[in-house]
N, C-alpha and C positions, 0 to 999 in steps of 0.2 A: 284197890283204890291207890294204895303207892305206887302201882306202876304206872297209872294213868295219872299221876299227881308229878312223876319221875317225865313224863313224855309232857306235858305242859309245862313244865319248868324249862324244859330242853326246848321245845319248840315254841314257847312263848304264846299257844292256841292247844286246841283239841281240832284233829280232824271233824269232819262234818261227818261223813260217811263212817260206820260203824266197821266195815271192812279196813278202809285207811286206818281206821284207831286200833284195830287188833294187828295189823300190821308193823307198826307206831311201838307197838307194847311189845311184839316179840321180839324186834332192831334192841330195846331196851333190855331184857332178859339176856341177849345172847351176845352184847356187845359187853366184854372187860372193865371198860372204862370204869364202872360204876362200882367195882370191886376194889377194896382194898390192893393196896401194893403188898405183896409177899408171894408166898410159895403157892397159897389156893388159886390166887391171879395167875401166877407162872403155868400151874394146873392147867387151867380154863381156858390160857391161851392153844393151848400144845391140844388141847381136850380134841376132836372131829374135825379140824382144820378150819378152813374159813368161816364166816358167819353162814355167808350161803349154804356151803355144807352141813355144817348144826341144824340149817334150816328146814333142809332137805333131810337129813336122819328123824328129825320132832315131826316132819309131816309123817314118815312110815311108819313110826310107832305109833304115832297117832291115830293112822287107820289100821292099824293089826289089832290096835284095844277095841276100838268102835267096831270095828268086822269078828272080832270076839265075843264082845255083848252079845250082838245079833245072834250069834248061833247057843250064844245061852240060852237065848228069851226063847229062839225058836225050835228049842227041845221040847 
């Protein structure tokens, strides 16, 4: 609920389409801005290079867990 309360405050709406909003929500998660000034921010910056790129590392892992599950369940 804070990130979606973080993306209507920023955007002044909620997208319509439930895609645009997770989309919405991950620009939120992986953009600095929203973090303190200090050394975890300096981190975060330096962390997988661009936002794009964070974007693209959270898709892989994302499907290595979901393509994990799957060969749990279908043992």
């Amino acid at each position: 609920m804070t990130i979606i309360a973080i993306v209507h405050y920023n955007d002044r709406h909620l997208p319509e389409q439930r895609a645009a909003l997770y989309k919405s929500c991950i620009h939120v998660l992986l953009a600095e801005t929203h973090h303190t000034k200090g050394e975890a921010r300096h981190d975060l910056e330096d962390w997988g290079g661009t936002e794009d790129d964070k974007r693209e590392l959270l898709t892989l892992l994302a499907y290595h867990m979901m393509t994990a599950g799957e060969k749990r369940a279908g043992r």
